[in-house]
N, C-alpha and C positions, 0 to 999 in steps of 0.2 A: 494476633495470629503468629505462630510459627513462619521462619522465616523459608521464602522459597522462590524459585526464580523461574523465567521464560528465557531461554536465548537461542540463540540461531546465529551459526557460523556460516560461513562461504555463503552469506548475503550480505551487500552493503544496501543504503536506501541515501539519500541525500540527508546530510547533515547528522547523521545516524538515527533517525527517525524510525520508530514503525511504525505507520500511519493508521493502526488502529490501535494504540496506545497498549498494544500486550508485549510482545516481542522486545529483547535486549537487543540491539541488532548495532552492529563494530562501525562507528564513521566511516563514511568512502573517503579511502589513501586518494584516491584519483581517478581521471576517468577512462577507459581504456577499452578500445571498441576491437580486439585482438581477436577474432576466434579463433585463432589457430591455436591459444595456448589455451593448456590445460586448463580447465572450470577446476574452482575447488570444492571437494566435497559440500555439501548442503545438508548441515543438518539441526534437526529442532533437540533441544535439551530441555526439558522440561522436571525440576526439581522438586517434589512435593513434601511437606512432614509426613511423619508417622503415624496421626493419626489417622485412620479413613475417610469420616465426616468431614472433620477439616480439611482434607485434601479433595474431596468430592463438592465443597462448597467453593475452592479455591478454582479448581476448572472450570465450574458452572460460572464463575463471576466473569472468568475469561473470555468464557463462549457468549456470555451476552455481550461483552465490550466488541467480540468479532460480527455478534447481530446487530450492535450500534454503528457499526463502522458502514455494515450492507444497506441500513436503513439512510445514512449520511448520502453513500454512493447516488443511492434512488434520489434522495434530495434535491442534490448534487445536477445529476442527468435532467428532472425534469424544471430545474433553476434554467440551466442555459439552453433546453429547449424553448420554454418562454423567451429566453432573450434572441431566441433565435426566428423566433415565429415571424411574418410579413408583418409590416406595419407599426413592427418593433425599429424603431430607430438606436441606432449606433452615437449612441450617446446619453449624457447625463440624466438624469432625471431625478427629482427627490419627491417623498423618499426613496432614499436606496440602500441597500443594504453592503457592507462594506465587500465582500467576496464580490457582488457585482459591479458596485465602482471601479474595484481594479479591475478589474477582463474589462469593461467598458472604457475605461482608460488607454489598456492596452490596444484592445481595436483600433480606438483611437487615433492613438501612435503608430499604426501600421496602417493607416491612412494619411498622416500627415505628413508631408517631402519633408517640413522643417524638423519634427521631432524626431524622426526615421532615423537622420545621423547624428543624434545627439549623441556626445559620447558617454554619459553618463546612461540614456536608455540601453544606447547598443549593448553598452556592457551589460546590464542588468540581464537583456534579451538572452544575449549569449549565457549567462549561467545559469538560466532556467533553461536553456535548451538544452545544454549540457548537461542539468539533472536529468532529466528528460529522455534523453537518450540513454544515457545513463543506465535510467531505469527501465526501461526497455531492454536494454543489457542483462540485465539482472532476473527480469521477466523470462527471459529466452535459454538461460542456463540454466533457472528453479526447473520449466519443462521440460526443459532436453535431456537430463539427468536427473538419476534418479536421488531420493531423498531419502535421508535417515533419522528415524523419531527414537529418543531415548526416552525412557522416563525412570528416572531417580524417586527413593521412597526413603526417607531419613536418610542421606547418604547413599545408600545401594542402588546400583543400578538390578530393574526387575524386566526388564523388558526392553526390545530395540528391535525397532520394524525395519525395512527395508523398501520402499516404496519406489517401486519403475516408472518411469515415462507413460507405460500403457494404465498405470493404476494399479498395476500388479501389489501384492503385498507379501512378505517373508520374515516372518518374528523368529527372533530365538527370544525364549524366557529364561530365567534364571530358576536354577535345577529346584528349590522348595516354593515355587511360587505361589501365592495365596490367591484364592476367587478374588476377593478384594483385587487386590494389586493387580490381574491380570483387568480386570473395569478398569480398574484408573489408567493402565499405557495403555486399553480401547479408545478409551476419552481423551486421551495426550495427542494419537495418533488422527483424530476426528479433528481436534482443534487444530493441527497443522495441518491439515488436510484443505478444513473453510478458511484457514488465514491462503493458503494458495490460491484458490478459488477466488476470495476475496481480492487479491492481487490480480488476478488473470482480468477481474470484470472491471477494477479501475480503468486497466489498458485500452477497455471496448468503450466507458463512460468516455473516458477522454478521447477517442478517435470519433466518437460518433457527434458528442458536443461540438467538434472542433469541425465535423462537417456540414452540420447545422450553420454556424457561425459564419463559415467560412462565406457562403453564400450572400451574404451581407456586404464583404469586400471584392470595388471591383479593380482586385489586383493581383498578376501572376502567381499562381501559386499558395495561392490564400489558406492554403487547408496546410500545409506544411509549417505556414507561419505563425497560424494561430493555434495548434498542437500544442506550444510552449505555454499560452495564457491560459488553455483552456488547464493544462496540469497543475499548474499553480491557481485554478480558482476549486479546483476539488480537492487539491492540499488544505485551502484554506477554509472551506466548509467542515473538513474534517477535523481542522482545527474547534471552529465554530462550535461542533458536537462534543469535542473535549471541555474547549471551556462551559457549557452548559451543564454538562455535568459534575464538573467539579463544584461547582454555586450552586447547583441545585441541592 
């Protein structure tokens, strides 16, 4: 196939990851919890060949990998409400599958006085919670501002929406634009549209997992604590989905 790209500026994600395997997205410089300073623009780039088909086949391949990613999420949510259910012990069991070893693990650890200050755990703790928040960061400026979808057709750009906070939408096209081209930045504009969406509903899987959970510890503040295990075991299911598919 013709060569073509997915990327998105003024979004960083942990490790420069885009958790549903589409998006080009720049490693986080740092972490930086500032709202006073300027957000930077957000916008999705989106590069397709010339041909139509080929480029109509190249989004659709996208928008399933962003329905891979939703179907993961679901997974995801009702993995750790099982582990969340009464009668579910906080602890090992085999078999098990590896995304649940570590959150069980991790519970674990945030029950144990002695592993609590290992310094080798703390550390680990603290830089998922710092992804973590992080991305929460990052969550909070994709909504609060608005977003801009280009979409490039061999080179040219034919289209570039505008998209508000309230959902609003504002295209300029380029002055001879074809029916074709104007479908494909429809379909540009749809696919960043479920990757937000998609990102918005992580936020909720992870807060709600992590309240399920929390319930299980009986220690101050439990739901704050385990936020951080619960985002690194739907990182790693998502992962789990990637590697499936690529073997498959």
């Amino acid at each position: 196939m013709t060569q073509y790209s997915f990327k998105v500026s003024g979004l960083t994600l942990p490790k420069g990851n885009d958790l549903f395997g589409v998006w080009q997205v720049p490693p986080a410089a740092g972490v930086s919890f500032d709202v006073s300073a300027p957000a930077p623009e957000l916008t999705w780039r989106i590069a397709l060949p010339a041909s139509p088909d080929e480029a109509q086949s190249i989004l659709s391949e996208q928008a399933q990998a962003i329905q891979r990613g939703e179907s993961a999420l679901t997974q995801a949510q009702e993995r750790m409400a099982r582990l969340g259910q009464p009668g579910e012990r906080v602890s090992f069991a085999a078999p098990i599958a590896e995304p649940e070893a570590e959150l069980l693990s991790a519970l674990n650890a945030l029950q144990s006085p002695v592993s609590f200050g290992e310094p080798g755990v703390e550390a680990e703790r603290r830089q998922t919670q710092d992804q973590w928040k992080a991305f929460l960061d990052q969550v909070n400026r994709m909504v609060s501002h608005y977003a801009r979808v280009e979409t490039e057709i061999a080179g040219a750009l034919v289209g570039q929406t505008v998209v508000g906070w309230t959902g609003d939408l504002n295209t300029i096209w380029k002055p001879d634009i074809t029916a074709p081209s104007m479908r494909l930045h429809h379909q540009s504009v749809h696919l960043a549209l479920a990757s937000r969406i998609a990102l918005l509903r992580m936020v909720v899987v992870v807060g709600t997992g992590a309240a399920n959970l929390a319930v299980k510890l009986s220690i101050p503040g439990a739901q704050l604590l385990v936020l951080p295990a619960a985002w690194r075991f739907v990182q790693d299911v998502l992962r789990e989905m990637h590697n499936w598919k690529e073997q498959a």
